[in-house]
C-alpha positions as CSV (number, residue, x, y, z in Angstrom):
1,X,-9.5,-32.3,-44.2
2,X,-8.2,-29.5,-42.8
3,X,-7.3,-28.6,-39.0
4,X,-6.3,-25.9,-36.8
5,X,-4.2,-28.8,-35.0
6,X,-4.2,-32.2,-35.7
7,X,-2.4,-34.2,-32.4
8,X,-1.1,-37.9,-32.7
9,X,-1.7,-39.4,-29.8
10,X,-4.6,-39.2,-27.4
11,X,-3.1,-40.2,-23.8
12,X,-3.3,-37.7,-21.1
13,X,-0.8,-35.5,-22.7
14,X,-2.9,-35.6,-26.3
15,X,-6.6,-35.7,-24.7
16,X,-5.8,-32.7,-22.8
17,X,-4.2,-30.7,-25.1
18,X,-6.6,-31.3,-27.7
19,X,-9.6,-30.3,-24.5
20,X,-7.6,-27.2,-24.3
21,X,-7.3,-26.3,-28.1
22,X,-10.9,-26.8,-28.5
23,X,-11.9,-24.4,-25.8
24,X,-9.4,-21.7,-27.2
25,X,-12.2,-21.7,-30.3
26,X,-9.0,-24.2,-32.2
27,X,-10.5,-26.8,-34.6
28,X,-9.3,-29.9,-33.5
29,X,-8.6,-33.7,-34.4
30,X,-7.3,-36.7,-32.7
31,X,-5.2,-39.5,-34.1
32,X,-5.4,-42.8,-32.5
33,X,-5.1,-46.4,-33.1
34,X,-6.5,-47.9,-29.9
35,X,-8.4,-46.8,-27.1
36,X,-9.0,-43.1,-26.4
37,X,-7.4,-41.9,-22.9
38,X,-4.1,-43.8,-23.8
39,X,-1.5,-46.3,-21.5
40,X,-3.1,-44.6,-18.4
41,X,-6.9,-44.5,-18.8
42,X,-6.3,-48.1,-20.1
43,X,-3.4,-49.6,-18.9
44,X,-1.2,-48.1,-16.4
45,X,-2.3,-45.2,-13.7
46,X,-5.9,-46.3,-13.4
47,X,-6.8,-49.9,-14.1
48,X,-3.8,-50.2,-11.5
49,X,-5.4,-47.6,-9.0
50,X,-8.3,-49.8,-9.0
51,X,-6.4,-53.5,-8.6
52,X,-4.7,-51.7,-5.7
53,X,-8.0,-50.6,-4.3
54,X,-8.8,-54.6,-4.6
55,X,-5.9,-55.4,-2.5
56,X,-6.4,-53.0,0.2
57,X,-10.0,-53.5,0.4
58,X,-8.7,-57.5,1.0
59,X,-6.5,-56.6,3.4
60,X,-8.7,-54.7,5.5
61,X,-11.1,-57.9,5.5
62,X,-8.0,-60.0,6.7
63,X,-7.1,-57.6,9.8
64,X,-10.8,-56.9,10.5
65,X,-10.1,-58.3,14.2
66,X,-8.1,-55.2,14.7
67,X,-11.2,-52.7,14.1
68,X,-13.4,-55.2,15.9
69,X,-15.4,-56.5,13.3
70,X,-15.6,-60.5,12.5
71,X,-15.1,-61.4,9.1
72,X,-14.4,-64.8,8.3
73,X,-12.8,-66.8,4.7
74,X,-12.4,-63.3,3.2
75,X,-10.8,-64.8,-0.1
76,X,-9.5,-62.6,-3.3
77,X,-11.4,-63.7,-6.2
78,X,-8.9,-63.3,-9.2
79,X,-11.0,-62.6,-12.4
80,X,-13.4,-60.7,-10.6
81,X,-10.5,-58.5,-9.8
82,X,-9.3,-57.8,-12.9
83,X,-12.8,-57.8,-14.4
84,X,-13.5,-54.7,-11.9
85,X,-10.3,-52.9,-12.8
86,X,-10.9,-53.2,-16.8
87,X,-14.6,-51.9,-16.3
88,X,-12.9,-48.9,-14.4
89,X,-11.0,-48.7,-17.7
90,X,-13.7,-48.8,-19.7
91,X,-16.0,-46.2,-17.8
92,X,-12.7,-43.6,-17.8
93,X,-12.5,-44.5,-21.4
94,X,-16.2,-43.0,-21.8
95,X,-15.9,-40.2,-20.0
96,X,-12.8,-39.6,-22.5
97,X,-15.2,-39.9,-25.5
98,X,-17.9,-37.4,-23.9
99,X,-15.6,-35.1,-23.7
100,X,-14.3,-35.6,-27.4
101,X,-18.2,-34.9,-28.1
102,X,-18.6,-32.0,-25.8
103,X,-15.6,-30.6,-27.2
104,X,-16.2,-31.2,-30.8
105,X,-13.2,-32.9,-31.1
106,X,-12.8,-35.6,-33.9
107,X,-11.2,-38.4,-33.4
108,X,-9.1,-40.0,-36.3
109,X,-8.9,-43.7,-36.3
110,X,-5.7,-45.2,-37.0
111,X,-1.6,-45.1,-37.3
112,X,-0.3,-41.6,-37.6
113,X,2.6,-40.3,-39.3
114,X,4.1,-36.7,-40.1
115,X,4.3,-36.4,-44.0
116,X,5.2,-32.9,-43.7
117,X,5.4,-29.4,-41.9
118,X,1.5,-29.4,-41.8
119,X,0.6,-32.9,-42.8
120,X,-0.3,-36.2,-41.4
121,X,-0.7,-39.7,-42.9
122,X,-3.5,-41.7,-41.0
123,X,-3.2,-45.6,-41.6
124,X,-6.2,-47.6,-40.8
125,X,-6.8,-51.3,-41.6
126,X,-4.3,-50.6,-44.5
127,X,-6.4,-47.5,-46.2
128,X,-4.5,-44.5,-45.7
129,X,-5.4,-40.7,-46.1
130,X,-3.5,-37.7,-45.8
131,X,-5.0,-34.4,-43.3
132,X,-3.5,-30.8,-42.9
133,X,-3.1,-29.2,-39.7
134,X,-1.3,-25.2,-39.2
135,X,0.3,-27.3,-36.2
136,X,1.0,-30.9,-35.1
137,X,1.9,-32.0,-31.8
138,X,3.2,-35.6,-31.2
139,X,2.2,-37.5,-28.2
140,X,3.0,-40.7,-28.8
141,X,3.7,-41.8,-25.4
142,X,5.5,-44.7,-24.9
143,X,5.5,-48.4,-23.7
144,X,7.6,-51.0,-21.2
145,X,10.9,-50.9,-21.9
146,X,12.8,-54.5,-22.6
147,X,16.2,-55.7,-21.6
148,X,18.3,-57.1,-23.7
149,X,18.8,-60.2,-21.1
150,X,14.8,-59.9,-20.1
151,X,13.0,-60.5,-23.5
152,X,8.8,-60.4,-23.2
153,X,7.1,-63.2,-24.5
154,X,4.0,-61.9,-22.5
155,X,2.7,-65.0,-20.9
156,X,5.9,-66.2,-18.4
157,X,8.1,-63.4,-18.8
158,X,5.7,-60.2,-19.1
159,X,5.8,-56.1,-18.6
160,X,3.0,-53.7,-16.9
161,X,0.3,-54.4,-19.7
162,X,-0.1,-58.6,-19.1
163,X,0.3,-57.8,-15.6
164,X,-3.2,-56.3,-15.0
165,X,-4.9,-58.9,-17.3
166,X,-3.4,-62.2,-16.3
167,X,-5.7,-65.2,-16.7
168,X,-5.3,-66.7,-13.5
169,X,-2.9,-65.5,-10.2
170,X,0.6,-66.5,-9.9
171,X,1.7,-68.2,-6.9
172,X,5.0,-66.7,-7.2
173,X,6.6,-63.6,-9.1
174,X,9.9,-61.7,-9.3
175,X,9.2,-58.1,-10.2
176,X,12.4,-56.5,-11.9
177,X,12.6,-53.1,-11.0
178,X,11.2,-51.0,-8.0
179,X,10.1,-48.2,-9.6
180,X,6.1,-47.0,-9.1
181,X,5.3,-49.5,-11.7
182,X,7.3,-52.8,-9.9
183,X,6.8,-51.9,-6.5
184,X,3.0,-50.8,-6.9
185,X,2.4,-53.9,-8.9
186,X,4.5,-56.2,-6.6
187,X,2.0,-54.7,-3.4
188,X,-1.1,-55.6,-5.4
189,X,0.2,-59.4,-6.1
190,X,1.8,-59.9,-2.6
191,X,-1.4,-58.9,-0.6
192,X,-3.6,-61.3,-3.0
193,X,-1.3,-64.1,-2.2
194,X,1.1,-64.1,-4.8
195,X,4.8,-65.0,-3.2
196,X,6.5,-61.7,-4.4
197,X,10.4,-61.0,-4.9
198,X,10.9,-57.4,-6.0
199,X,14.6,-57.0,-7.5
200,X,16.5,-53.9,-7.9
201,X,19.6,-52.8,-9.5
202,X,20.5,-50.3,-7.6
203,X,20.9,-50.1,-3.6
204,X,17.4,-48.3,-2.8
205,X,14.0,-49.4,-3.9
206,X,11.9,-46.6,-5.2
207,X,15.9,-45.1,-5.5
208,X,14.1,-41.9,-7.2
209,X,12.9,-40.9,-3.4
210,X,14.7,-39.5,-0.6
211,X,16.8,-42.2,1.7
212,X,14.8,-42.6,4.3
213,X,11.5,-42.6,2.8
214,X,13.1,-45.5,0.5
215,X,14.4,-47.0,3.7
216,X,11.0,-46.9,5.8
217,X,9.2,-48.7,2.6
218,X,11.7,-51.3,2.0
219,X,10.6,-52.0,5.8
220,X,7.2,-52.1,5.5
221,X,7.3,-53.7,2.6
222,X,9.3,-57.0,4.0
223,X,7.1,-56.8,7.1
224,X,4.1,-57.8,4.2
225,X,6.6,-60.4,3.8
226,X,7.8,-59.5,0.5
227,X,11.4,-60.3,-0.5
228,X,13.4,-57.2,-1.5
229,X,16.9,-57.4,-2.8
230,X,18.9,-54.2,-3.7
231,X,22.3,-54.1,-5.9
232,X,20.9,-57.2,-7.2
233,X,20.2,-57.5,-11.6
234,X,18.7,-60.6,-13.2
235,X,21.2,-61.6,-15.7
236,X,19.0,-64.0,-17.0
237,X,15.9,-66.1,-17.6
238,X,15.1,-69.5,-18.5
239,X,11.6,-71.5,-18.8
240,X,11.8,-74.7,-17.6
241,X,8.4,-76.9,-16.7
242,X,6.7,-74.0,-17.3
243,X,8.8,-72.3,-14.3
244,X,10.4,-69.6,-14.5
245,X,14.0,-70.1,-13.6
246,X,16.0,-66.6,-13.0
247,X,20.0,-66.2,-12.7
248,X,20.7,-63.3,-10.2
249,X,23.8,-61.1,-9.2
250,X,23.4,-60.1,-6.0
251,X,25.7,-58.0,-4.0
252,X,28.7,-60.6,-5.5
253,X,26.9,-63.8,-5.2
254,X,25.6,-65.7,-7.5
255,X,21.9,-67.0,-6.4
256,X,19.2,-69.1,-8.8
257,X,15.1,-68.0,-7.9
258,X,12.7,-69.8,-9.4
259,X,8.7,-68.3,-10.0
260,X,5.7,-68.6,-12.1
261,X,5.9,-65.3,-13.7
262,X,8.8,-62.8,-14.4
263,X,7.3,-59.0,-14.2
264,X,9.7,-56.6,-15.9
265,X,9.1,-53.3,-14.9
266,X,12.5,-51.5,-15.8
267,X,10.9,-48.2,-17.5
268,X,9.5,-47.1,-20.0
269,X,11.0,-46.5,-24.2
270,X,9.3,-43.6,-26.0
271,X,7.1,-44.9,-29.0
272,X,9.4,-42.9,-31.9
273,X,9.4,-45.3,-34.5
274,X,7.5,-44.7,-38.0
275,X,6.2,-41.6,-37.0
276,X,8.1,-39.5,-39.8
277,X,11.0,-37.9,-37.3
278,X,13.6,-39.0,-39.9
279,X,11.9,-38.1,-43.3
280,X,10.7,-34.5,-41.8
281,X,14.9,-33.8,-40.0
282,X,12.9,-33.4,-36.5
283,X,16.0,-33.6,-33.9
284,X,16.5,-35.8,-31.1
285,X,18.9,-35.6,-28.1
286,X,19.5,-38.8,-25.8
287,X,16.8,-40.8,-27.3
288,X,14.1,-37.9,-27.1
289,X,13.0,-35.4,-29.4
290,X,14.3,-32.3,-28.7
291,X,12.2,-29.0,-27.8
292,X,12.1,-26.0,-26.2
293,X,9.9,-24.6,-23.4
294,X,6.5,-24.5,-25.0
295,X,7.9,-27.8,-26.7
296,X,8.4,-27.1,-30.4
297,X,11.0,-29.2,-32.4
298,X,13.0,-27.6,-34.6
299,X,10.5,-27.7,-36.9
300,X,8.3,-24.9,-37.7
301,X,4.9,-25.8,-36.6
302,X,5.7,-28.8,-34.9
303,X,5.7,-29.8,-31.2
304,X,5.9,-33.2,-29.1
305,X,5.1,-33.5,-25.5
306,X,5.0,-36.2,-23.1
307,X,6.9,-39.1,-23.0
308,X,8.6,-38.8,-25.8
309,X,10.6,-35.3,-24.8
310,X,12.7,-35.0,-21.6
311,X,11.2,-34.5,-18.3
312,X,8.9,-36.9,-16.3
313,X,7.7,-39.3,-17.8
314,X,4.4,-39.0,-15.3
315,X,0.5,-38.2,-16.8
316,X,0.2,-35.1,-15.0
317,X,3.2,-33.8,-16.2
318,X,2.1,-34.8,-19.6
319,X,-1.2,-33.0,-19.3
320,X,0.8,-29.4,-18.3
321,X,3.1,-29.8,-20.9
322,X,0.1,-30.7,-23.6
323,X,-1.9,-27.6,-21.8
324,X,1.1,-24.9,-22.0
325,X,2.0,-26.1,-25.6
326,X,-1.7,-25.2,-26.5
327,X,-2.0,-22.0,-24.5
328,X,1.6,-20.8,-27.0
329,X,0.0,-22.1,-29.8
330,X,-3.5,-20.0,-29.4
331,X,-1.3,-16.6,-28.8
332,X,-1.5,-16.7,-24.9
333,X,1.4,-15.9,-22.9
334,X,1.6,-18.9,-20.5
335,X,4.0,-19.7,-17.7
336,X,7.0,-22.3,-18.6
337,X,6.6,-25.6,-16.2
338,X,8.8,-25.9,-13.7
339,X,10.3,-29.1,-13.8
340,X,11.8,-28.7,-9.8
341,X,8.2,-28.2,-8.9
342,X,6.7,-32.0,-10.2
343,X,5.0,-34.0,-7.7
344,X,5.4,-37.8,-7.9
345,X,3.6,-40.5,-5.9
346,X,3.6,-44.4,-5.3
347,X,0.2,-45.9,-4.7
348,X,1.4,-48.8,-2.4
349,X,0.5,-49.1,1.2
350,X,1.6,-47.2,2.4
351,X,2.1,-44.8,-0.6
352,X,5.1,-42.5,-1.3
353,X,4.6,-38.9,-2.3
354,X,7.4,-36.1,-3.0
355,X,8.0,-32.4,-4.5
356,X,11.3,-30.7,-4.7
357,X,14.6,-31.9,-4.1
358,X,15.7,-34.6,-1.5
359,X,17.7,-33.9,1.6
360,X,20.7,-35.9,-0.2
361,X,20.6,-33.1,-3.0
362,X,20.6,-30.1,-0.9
363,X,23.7,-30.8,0.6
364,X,25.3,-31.5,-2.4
365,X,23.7,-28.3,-4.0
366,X,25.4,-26.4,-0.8
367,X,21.9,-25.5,0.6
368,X,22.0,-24.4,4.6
369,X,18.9,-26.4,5.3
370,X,16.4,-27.1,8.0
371,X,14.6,-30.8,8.3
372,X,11.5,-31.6,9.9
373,X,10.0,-34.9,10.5
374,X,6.9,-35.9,11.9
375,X,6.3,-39.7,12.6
376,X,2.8,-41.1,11.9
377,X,3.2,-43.2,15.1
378,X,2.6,-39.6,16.7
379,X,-0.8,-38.7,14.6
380,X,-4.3,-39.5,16.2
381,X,-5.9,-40.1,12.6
382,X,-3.2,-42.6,11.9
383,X,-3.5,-44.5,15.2
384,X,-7.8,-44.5,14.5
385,X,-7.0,-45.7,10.9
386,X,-4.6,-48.4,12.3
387,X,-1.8,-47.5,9.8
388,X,1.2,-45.5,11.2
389,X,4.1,-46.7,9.1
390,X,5.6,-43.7,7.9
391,X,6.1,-40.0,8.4
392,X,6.4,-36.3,6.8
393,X,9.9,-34.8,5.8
394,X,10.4,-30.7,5.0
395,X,13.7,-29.2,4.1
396,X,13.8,-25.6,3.9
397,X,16.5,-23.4,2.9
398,X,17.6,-22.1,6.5
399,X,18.6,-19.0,4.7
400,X,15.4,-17.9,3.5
401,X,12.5,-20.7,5.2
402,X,11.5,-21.1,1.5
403,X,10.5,-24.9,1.0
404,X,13.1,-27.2,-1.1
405,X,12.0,-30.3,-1.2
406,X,8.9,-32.4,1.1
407,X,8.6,-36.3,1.1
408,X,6.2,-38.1,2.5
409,X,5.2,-41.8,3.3
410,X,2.1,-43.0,4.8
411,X,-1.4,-42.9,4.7
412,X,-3.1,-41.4,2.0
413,X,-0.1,-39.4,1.5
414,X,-0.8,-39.2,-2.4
415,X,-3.5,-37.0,-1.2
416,X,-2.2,-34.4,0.5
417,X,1.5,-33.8,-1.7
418,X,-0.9,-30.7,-3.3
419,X,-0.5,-28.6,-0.6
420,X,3.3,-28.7,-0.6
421,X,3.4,-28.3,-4.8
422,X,1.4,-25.0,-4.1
423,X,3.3,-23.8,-1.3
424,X,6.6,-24.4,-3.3
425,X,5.5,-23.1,-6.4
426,X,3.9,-19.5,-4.5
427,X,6.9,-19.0,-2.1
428,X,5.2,-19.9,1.1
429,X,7.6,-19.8,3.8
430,X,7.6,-22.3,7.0
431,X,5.9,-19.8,9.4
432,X,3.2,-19.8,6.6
433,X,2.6,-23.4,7.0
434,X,3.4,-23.4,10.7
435,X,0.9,-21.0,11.6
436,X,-1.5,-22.0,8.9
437,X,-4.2,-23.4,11.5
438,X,-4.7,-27.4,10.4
439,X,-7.9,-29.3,11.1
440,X,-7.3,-32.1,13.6
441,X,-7.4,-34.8,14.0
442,X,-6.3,-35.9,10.0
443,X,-3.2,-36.8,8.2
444,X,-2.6,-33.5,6.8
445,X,-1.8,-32.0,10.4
446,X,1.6,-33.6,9.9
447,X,2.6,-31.4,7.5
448,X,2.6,-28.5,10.1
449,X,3.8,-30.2,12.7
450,X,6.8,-31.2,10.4
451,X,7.6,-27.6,9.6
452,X,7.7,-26.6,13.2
453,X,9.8,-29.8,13.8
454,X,12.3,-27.9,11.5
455,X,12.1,-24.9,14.0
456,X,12.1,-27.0,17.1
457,X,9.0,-25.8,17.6
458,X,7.1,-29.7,17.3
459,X,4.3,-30.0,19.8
460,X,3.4,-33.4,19.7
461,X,7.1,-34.6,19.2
């Protein structure tokens, strides 16, 4: 059969793109061997979202007494937990296949693997057949990454996946890794009841984020009375009585934790094998394939987005790339990403959000800059909500007042990074946002009164 585009993969990069094709008149198929809406539909962003929802909805029910309402033996029911978040699954899963429907999209069940410029080898339950396509894009996506010292076995030693779909709840863990994946997952288990130690390599958790905001989180974090250790690796892991029993370095010492489960959520390794890179001469660089800004390979009519090409290995990101790849593809002129202009977030409590560069990296770019912070202890909204760990940070190039970087922790933070990706990205200027007239009384006034921090001109500071 033939295609306008055939697209291996159908995460959020490859449901996207192929949404896109569609609506630019392309005729389009889908090639996929599991469950439509990929890792993050099914097994990272939102089954997680919801288990997280689970855990704050619990710990609302256990401080009750602090909004002055009586709840008593709130208790987390485990399966019904996890039950909930792979319904959520499920029902985003759906919504994936409408819009395969709506789109007239077809999906392609099975293993897929470039036999060609223009061709693609589909394996399913060991029948295989060939299709054609004028263009391929690869969006394979990619999967937890392994250690050689942390093997999986995926019952006491596990990665993201077994994590949301574990039989019955540890009563202790060590989560390797404080990335969003460890330290979002090792929230979720410590405010069930889970005994959490989150363990990182290097000397910041969430060491992708400015200082401080890895600073304030680390705090809040050991005040839900998890145990964080920085410049700490596990060198290694042995099962005995069904404990796990875990050798780890430690700022020079030697220590020996024990737990039920070992999480390891050290990143993520690109899913490249068997998919005909080799056989078709398609070039890699650092483990990735390589492309160029509207991510074509070297190969004519080939592209790859995603996980598997450098950049940020987030879903949204993935989505853009699959979007501006189609957009080139259909003869439209789109804009390049800009990869200084990516907002990441961290769903814990309280989450993490950040655009642009850290304060750290402006001085070492030889910016003039100009912070502003605005604590949450000083916010109305977060005092009502009873939640004011946390604050707003702005650096703006003092030369110009253009924004460089904004990083956020707090309340609902996730929510409100938009505002700062748009400003970046259309050259608003801190008087823009300073005089930009914010409702009150809500999180989002923070933002404002952290630019006018930067300008000493704070009100409620």
């Amino acid at each position: 059969m033939n295609y306008d585009i055939i697209i291996i993969g159908s995460g959020p990069g490859g449901y996207v793109a192929a949404i896109r094709a569609s609506q630019l008149g392309l005729k389009t198929g889908v090639v996929e061997r599991a469950e439509l809406g990929g890792i993050c539909l099914n097994w990272g962003c939102i089954p997680t979202k919801s288990l997280l929802k689970s855990a704050q909805v619990y710990e609302y029910a256990n401080h009750a007494e602090n909004y002055g309402i009586e709840i008593n033996d709130a208790k987390p029911n485990f399966s019904k937990i996890i039950e909930r978040s792979r319904n959520v699954s499920a029902q985003m899963n759906k919504g994936v296949e409408f819009l395969f429907k709506k789109n007239n999209i077809t999906r392609i069940n099975g293993f897929g693997k470039l036999t060609g410029n223009n061709t693609v080898e589909v394996t399913n339950n060991g029948n295989k057949e060939s299709y054609t396509a004028k263009h391929i894009i690869l969006a394979t996506g990619a999967r937890s990454k392994e250690l050689p010292n942390l093997k999986q076995d995926g019952k006491k030693i596990i990665g993201y996946r077994e994590a949301l779909t574990l039989k019955e709840q540890p009563e202790s863990m060590i989560v390797v890794g404080s990335g969003a994946i460890g330290t979002e997952l090792a929230y979720f288990y410590n405010a069930i009841g889970t005994q959490v130690t989150l363990v990182e390599f290097l000397p910041n958790i969430v060491p992708l984020e400015d200082q401080e905001v890895s600073a304030q989180l680390g705090r809040s974090l050991k005040k839900l009375k998890i145990k964080v250790m920085v410049n700490s690796s596990v060198e290694s892991v042995e099962i005995v009585n069904d404990k796990c029993i875990a050798k780890v370095r430690s700022k020079g010492k030697e220590l020996t934790l024990e737990a039920d489960i070992v999480l390891s959520a050290v990143g993520i390794t690109p899913n490249l094998e068997n998919i005909g890179l080799e056989e078709n001469g398609i070039e890699l660089e650092n483990g990735k394939i390589k492309v160029d800004k509207y991510y074509r390979t070297n190969i004519q009519d080939i592209y790859a987005i995603g996980d598997i090409v450098h950049g940020h290995a987030l879903a949204h990101v993935a989505s853009a790339e699959g979007i501006t790849c189609v957009e080139k593809i259909a003869g439209l002129n789109p804009e390049p990403i800009d990869y200084n202009n990516i907002p990441g977030a961290t769903y814990t409590t309280p989450e993490v959000a950040s655009v642009g560069i850290t304060e750290e990296n402006a001085k070492e770019n030889g910016y003039e800059i100009k912070v502003g912070k605005f604590p949450f202890r000083a916010s109305g909204k977060a005092a009502a909500a009873g939640n004011q760990d946390g604050f707003i940070k702005l650096i703006f190039d003092a030369k110009t007042d253009l924004l460089l970087g904004a990083h956020m922790i707090g309340l609902n933070v996730t929510e409100m990074i938009a505002e700062l990706v748009v400003a970046k990205k259309t050259g608003v200027k801190a008087h823009d946002i300073i005089k930009s007239i914010h409702p009150h009384p809500t999180m989002s006034e923070a933002i404002m009164e952290a630019a006018a921090a930067a300008y000493d001109e704070a009100i409620h500071i």
